[in-house]
FILUM-723307 format. One line per 10 residues: number of its first residue (from 1); their letters; for each residue x, y, z of N, C-alpha, C, CB. Coordinates in Angstrom, 3 decimals. Atoms other than C-alpha are relative to their C-alpha. Glycine has a CB too. Example, Ala and Ser with C-alpha at 12.3 -4.5 7.8 and 13.67 -1.06 7.14 Angstrom:
% FILUM-723307
1> AS> 0.890,-1.190,0.000,12.300,-4.500,7.800,0.900,1.200,0.000,-0.992,0.027,1.246; -0.820,-1.190,-0.060,13.670,-1.060,7.140,-0.770,1.090,0.730,0.414,0.462,-1.415
END
This chain:
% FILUM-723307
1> XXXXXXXXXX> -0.514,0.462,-1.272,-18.077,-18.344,23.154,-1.071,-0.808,0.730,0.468,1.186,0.859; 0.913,0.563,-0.726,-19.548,-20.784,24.927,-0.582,0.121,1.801,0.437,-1.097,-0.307; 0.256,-0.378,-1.358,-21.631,-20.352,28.203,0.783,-0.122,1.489,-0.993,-0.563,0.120; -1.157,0.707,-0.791,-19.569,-20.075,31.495,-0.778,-1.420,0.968,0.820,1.376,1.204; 0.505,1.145,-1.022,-19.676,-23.317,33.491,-1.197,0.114,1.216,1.240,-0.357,0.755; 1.439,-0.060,-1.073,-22.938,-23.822,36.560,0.803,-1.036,1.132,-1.940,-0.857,-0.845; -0.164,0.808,-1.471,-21.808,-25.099,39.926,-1.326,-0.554,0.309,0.481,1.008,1.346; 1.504,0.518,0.256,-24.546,-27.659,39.980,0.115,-1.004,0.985,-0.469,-0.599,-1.594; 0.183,1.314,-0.797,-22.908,-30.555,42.319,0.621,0.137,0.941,0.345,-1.209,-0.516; -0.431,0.028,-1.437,-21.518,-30.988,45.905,-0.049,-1.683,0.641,-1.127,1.095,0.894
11> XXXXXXXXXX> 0.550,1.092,-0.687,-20.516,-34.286,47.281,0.804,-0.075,1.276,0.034,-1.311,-0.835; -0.599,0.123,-1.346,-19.785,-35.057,50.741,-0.021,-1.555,0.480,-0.834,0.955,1.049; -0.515,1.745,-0.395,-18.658,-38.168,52.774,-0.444,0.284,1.815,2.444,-0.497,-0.392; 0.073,0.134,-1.206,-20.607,-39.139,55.916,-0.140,-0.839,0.035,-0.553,0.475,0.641; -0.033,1.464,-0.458,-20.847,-41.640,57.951,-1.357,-0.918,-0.161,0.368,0.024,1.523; 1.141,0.327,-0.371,-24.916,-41.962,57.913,-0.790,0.801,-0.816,-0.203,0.096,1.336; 0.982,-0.988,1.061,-26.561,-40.915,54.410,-1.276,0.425,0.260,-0.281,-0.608,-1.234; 1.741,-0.750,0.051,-29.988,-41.147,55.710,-0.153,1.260,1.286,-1.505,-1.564,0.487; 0.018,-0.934,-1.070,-29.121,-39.444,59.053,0.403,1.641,-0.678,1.165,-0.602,1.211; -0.510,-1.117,1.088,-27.487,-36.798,56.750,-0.677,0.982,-0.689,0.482,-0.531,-0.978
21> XXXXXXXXXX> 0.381,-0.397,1.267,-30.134,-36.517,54.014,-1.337,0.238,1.140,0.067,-1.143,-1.592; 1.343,-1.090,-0.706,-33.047,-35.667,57.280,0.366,1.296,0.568,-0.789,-0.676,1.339; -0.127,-1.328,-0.864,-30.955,-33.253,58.730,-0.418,1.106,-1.689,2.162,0.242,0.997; 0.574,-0.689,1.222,-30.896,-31.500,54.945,-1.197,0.469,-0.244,0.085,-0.633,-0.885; 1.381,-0.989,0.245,-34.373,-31.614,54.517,-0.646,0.979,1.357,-1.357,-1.151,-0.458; 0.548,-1.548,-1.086,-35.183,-29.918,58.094,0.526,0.628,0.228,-0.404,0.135,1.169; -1.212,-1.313,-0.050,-32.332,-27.926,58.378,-0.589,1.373,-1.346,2.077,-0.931,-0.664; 0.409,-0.881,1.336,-32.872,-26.515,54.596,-0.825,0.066,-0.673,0.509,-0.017,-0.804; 1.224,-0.086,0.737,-35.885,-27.709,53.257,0.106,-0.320,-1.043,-0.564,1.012,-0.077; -0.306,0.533,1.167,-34.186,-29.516,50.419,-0.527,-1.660,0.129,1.628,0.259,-0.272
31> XXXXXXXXXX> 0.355,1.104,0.345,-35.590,-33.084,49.325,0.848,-0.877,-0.875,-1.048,0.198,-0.449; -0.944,0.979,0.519,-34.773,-35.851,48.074,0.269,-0.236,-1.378,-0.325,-1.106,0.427; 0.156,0.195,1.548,-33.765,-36.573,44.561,0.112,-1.341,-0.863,0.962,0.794,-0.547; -0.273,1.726,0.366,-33.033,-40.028,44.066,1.343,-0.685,1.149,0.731,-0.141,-2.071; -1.545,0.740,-0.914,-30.146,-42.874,45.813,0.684,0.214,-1.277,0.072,-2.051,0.722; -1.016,-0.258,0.332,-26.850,-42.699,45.139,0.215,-1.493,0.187,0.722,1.106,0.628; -0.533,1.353,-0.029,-24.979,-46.469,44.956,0.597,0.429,1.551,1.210,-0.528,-1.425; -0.706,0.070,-1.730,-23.504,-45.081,48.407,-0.381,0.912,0.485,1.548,0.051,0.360; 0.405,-1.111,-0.854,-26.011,-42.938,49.566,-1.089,0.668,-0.691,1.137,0.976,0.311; 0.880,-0.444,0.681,-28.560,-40.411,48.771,0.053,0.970,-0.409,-0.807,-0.041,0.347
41> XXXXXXXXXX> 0.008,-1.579,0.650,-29.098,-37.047,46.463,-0.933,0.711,0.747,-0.458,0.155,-1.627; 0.771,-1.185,-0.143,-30.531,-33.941,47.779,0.199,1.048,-0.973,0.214,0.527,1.215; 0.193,-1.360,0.380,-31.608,-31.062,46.294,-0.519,1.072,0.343,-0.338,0.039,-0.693; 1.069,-1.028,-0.451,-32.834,-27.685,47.016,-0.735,0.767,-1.253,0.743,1.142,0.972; 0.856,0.284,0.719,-34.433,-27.558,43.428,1.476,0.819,-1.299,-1.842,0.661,0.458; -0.818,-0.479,1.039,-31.003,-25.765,41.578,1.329,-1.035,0.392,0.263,1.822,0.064; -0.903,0.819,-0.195,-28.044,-28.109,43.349,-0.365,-1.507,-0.139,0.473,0.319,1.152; 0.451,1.791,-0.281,-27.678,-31.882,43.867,1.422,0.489,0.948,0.044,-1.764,-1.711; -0.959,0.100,-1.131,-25.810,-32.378,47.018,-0.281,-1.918,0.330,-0.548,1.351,1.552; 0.029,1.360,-0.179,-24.466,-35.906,47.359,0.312,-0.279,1.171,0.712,-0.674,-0.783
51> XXXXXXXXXX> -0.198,0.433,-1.715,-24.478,-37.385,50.678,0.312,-1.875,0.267,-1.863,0.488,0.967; -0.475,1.416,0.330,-21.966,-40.755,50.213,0.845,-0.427,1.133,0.831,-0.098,-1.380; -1.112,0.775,-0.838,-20.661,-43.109,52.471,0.593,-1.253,-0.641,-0.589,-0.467,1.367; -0.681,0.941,0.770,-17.907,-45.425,51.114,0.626,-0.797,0.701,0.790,0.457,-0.844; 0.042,1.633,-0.767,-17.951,-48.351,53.820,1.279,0.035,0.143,-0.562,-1.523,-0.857; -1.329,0.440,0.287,-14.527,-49.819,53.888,0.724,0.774,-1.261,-0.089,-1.525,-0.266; -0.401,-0.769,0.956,-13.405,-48.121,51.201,0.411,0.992,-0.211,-0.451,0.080,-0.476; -0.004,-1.283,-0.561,-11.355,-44.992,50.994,-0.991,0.665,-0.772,1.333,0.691,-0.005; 0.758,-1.519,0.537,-12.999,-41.912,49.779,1.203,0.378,-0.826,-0.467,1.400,1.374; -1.321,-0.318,1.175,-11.577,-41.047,46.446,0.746,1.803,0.075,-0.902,-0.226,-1.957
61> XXXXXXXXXX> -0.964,-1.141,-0.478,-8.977,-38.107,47.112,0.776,-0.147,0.870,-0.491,0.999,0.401; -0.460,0.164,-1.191,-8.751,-38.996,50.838,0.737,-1.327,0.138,-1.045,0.151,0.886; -0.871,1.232,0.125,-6.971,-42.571,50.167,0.880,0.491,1.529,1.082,-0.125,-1.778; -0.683,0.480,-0.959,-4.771,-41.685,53.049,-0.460,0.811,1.325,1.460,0.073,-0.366; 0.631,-0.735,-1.594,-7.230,-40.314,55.697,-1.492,-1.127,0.159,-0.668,2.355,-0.233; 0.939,1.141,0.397,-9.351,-43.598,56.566,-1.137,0.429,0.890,0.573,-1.631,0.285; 1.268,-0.418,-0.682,-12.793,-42.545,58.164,-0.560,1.564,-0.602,0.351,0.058,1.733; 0.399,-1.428,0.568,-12.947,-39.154,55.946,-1.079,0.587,0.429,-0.195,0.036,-1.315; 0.638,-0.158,0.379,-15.606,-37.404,56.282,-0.365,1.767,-0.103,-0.545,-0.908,0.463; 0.240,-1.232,0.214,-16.725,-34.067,55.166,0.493,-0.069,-1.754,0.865,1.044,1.170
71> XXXXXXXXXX> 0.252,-0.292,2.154,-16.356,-32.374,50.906,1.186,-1.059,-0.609,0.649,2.314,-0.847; -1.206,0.656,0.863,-14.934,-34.762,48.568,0.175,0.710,-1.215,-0.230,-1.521,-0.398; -0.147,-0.995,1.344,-15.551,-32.383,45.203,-1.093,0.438,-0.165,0.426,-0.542,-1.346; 0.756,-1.012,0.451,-17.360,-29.964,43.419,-0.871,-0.345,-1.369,0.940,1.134,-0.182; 0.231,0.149,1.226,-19.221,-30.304,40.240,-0.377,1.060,-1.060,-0.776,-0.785,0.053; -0.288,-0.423,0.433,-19.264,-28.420,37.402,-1.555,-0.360,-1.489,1.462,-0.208,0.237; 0.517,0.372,1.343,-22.003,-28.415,34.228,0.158,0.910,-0.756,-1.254,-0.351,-0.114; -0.848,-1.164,0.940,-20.691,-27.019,31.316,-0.871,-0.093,-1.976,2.344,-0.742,-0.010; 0.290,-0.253,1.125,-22.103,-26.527,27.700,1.231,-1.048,-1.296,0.048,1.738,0.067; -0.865,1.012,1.499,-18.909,-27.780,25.259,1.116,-0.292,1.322,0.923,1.225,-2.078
81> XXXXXXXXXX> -0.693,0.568,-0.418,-17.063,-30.111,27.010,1.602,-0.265,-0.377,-0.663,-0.723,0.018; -1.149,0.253,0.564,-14.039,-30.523,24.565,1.025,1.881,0.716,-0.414,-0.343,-2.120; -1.030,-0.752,-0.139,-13.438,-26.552,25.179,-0.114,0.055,1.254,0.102,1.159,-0.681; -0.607,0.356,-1.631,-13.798,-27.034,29.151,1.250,-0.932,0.175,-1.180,-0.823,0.902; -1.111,0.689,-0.597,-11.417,-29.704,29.206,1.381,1.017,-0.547,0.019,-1.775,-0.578; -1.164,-0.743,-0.220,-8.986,-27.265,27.536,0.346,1.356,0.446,0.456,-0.052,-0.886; -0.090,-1.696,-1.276,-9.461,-24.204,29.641,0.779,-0.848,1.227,-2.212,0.908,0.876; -0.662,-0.082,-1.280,-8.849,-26.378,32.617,1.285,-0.002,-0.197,-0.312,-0.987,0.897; -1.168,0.217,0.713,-5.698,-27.886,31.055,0.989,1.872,-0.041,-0.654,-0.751,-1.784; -0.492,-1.039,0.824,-4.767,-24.300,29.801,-0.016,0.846,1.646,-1.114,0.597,-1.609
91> XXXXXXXXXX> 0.300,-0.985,-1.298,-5.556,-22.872,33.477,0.996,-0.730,1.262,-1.985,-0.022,0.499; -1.247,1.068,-0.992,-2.938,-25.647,35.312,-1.049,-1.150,0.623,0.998,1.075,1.715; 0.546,1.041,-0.458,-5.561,-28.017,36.120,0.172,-1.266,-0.992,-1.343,0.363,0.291; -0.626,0.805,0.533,-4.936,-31.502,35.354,-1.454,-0.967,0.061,1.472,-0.365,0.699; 1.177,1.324,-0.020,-7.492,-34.872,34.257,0.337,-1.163,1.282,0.125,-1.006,-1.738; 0.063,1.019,-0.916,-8.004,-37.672,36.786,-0.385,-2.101,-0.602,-1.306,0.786,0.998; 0.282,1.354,0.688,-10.378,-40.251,34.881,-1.447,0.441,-0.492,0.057,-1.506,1.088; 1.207,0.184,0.409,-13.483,-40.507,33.107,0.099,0.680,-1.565,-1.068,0.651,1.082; 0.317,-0.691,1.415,-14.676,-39.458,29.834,-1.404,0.381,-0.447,0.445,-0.889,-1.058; 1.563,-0.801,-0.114,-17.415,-37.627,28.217,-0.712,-0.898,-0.678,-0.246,1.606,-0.720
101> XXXXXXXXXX> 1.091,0.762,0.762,-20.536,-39.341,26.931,-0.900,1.019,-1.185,-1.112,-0.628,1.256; 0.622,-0.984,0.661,-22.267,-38.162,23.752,-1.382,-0.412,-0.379,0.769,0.386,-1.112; 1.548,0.720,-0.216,-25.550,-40.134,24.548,-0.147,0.867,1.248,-0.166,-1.985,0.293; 0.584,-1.179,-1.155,-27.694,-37.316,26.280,-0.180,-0.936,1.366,-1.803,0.833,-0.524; 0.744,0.483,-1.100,-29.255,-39.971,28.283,1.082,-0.542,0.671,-1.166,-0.965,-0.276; -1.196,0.587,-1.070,-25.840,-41.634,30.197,0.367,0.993,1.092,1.474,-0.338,-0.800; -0.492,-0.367,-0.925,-25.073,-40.493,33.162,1.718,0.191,0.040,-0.556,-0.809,0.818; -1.613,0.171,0.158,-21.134,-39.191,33.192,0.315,0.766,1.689,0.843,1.105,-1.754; -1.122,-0.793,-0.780,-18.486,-37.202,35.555,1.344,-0.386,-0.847,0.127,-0.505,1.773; -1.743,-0.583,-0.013,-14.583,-35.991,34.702,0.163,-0.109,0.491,0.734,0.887,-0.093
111> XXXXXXXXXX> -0.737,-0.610,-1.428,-12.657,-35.746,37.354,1.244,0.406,-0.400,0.227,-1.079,1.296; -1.157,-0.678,-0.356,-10.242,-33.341,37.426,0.526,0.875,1.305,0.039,0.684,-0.885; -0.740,-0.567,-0.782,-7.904,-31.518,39.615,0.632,1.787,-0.018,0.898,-0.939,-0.108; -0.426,-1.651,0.087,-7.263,-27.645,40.541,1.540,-0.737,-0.130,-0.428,1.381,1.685; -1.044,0.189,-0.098,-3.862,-26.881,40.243,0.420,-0.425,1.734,0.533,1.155,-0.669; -0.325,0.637,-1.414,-3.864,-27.126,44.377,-0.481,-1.476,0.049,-0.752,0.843,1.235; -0.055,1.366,-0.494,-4.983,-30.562,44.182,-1.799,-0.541,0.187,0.996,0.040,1.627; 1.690,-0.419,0.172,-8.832,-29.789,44.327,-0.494,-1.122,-0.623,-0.429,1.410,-0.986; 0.382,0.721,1.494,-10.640,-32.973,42.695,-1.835,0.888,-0.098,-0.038,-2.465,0.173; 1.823,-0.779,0.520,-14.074,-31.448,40.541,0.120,-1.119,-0.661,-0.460,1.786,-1.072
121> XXXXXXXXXX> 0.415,0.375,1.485,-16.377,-32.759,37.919,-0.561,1.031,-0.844,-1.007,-1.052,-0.016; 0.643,-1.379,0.839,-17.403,-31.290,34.973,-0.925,-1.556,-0.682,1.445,1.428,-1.435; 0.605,0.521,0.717,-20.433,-32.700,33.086,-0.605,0.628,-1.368,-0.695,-0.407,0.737; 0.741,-0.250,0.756,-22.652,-31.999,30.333,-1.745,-0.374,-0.229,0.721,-0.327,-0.722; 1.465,0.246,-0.480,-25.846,-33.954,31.587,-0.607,-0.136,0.989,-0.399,-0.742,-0.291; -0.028,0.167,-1.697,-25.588,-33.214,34.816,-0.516,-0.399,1.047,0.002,0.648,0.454; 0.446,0.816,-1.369,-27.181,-34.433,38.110,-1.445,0.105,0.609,0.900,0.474,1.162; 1.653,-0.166,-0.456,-30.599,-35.259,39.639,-0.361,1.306,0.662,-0.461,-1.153,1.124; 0.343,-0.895,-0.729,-32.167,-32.498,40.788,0.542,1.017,0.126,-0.121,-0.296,0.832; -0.565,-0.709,0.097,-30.444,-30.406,39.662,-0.055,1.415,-1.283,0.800,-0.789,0.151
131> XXXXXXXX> 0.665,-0.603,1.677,-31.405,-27.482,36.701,1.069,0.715,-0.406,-1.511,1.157,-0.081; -1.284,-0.471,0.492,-28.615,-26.032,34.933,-0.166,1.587,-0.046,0.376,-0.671,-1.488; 0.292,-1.496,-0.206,-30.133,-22.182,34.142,-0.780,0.149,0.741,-0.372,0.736,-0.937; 0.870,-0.935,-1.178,-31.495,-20.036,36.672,-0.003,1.423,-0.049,0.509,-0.211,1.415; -0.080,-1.301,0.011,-32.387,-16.747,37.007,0.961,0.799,0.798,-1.085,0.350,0.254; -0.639,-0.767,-1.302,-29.643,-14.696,39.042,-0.859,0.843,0.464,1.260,0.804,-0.209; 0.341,-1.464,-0.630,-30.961,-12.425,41.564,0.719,1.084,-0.228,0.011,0.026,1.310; -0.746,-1.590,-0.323,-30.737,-8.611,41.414,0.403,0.399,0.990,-0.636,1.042,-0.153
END
């Protein structure tokens, strides 16, 4: 059996990535991890929290709420990708777009959908700043 999935990503939609990405680091003490094409990554050294603003443009989900801002999805890093996509499938969740890459080094996302409507990603090489195992606390 393969390992269960790692909640590894978080992206959100504001209006003001950098105003965004100082409150992060003095609020939480998370840094920076690299830009985003619409914004910037934080981390607090196990997440990547994306902090995107999409200009004119809706926000993919929110298409009919124009100024969105707050969670657009979740992310997901997973070990075997073929049997994630059919758990979700098999669990009522449905695909959106993307596909998997089997070049370690490419950057990907899935996007799929809970059965409520939920959009996630699931990856396999997942996101800056982000480490896939961690120790749980006792």
């Amino acid at each position: 059996m393969t390992e269960p999935a790692k909640l590894r990503h978080i992206a959100i939609s504001v209006k003001d990535p950098e105003k965004s990405a100082k409150f992060f680091e003095e609020a939480f003490g998370m840094t920076r991890a690299g830009s985003a094409q619409r914004g910037v990554y934080m981390t607090d050294g196990v997440m990547n929290v994306a902090l995107l603003n999409f200009g004119d443009e809706p926000t993919p989900g929110f298409e009919d709420q124009p100024d969105y801002e707050g969670l657009i999805h979740f992310g997901m890093w997973v070990d075997d990708t073929k049997a994630t996509d059919q758990r979700i499938k098999d669990a009522g969740g449905s695909w959106m777009t993307g596909r998997f890459e089997q070049n370690p080094n490419v950057f990907y996302e899935v996007k799929y959908k809970t059965p409520e409507g939920i959009v996630f990603d699931v990856t396999a090489n997942g996101w800056r700043g982000a480490v896939k195992e961690v120790v749980p606390a006792k």
